[in-house]
N, C-alpha and C positions, 0 to 999 in steps of 0.2 A: 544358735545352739539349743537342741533339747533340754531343757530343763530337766524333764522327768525322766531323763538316762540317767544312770549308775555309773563312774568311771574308774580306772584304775587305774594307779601310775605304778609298774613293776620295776624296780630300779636291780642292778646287779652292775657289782665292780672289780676288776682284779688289779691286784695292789703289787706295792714294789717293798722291797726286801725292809722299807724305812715304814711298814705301814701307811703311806699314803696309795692313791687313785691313780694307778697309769692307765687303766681303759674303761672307762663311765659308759654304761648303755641303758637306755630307758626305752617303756614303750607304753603309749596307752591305748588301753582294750576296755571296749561293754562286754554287757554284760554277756550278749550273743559269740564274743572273742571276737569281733572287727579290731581292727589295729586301726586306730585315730591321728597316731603318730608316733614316731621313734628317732631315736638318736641316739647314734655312738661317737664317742671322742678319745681321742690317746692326748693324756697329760703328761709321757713320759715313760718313754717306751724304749728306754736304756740300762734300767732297774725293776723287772718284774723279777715277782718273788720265785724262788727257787724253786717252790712245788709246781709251776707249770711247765718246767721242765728246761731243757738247756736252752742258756741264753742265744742263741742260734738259732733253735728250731724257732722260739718264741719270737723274735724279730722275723724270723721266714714267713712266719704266719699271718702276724700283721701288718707285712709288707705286702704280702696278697692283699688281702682282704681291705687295704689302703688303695689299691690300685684301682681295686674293683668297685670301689666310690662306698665303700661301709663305714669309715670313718673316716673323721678330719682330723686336725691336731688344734684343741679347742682352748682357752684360757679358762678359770675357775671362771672369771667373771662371766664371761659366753657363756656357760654350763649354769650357771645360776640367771642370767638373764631368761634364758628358754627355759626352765626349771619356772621363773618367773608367770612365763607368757601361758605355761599349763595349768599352773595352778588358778590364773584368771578366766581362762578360757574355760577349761574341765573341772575345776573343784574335783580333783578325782580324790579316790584314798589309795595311801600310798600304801605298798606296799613291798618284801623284798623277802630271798628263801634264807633265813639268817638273817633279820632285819635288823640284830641289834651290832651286828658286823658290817652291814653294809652302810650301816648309820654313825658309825664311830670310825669307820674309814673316813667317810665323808666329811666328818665332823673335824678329822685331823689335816684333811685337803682344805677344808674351809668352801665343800660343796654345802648348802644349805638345805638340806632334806626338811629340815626340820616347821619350816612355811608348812608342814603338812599336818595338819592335826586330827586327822581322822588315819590311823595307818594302824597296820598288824603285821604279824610275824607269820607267810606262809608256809614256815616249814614245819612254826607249830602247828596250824591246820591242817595241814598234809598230813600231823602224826597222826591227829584226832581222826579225820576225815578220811582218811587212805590205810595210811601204813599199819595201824591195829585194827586190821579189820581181818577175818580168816581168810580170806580170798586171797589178801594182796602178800600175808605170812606165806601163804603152798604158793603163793605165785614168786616169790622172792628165794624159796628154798629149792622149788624144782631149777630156776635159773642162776642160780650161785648168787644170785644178787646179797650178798651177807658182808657184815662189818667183817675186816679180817682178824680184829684183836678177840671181839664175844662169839662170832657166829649171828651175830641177831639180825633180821632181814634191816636193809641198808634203807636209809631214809632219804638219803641224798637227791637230787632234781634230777640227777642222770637216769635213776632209777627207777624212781615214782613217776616220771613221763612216759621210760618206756611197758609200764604196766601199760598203762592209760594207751599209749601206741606201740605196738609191739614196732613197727616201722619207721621207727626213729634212729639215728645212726650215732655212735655213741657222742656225748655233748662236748662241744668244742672248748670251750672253759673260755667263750670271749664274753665279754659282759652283753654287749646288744645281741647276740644269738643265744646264748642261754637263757635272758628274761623273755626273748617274743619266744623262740622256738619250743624254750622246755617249759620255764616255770608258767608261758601263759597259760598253757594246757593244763596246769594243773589248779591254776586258778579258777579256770573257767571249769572244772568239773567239782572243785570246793565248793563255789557260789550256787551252784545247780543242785547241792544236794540239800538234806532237808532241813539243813540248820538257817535259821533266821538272819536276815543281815544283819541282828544287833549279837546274838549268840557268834557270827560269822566274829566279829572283833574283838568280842570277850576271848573266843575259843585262841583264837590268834594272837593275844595280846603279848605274848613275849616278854623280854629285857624291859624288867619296868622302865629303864630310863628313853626308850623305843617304844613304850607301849600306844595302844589310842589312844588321844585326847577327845572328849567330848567337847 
């Protein structure tokens, strides 16, 4: 392994109506956006939360995407082994778009994020680094992309990726497709701009109980 690469581990989870983890998917990416490795897992794919929509379509979806070899059905312990074998391997810094939700999910499944002590909150970067900026405001308001409650250009990964790629199709809400497909992309143009890797974690720092550790 390169030493003098930069890694990243992008984790994203969608949960079940009890706040725990029924679809874990992770993936690591340099700094250039190569994908080093991923994984998706379903812990329990009888109780997804209500906002993904009818219990139906939601087992329809993941029975695809089961079929098609994108997930297994994986134990906490499995998922924290290989969780394990990353953080030996890549020392990467964690990272998650809401990381202090994807961190306290996990934290209630008894997934072990917490081995990561260099991490930040991408979606605080995204506000910093994307979302207040005039470009991506007329870019949010010419395409409705707007909170429905204020009107205020939408912050969210579905939206801030498809700035970033106008040819993206809107996001699936599975956890391993939404951290490689959307949130890498927005990682990899966070890191590229001109804030500093240690301003990059300040800026990101999030839910103090989530935030970097030095």
């Amino acid at each position: 392994m390169n030493t003098k690469k930069h890694f990243h581990l992008i984790v994203d989870c969608e949960t079940t109506n009890s706040n725990l983890v029924a679809d874990f998917g992770a993936v690591v990416v340099d700094r250039s956006g190569k994908v080093w490795a991923e994984f998706g897992a379903l812990l329990d794919d009888s109780d997804f939360h209500f906002a993904l929509g009818s219990k139906k379509a939601v087992q329809a979806k993941y029975k695809q995407i089961t079929a098609l070899g994108y997930r297994c059905n994986a134990s906490v312990a499995y998922i924290n082994n290989w969780l394990g074998f990353i953080r030996e391997t890549f020392d990467p810094t964690l990272t998650a778009y809401n990381i202090g939700f994807d961190m306290g999910k996990c934290r209630n499944t008894g997934i072990n994020l917490d081995q990561f002590k260099k991490r930040f909150c991408l979606l605080k970067l995204a506000k910093s680094v994307i979302v207040e900026t005039p470009e991506y405001q007329a870019w949010a308001i010419a395409e409705d992309m707007l909170t429905p409650t204020l009107g205020k250009p939408s912050a969210k990964a579905d939206a801030v990726a498809k700035y970033l790629d106008p040819t993206l199709p809107d996001e699936p809400h599975t956890a391993l497709e939404d951290a490689r497909d959307y949130e890498a992309i927005i990682l990899h143009h966070c890191i590229h701009s001109p804030l500093s890797r240690a301003k990059i974690l300040e800026t990101g720092a999030g839910n103090p109980r989530a935030k970097w550790v030095a």
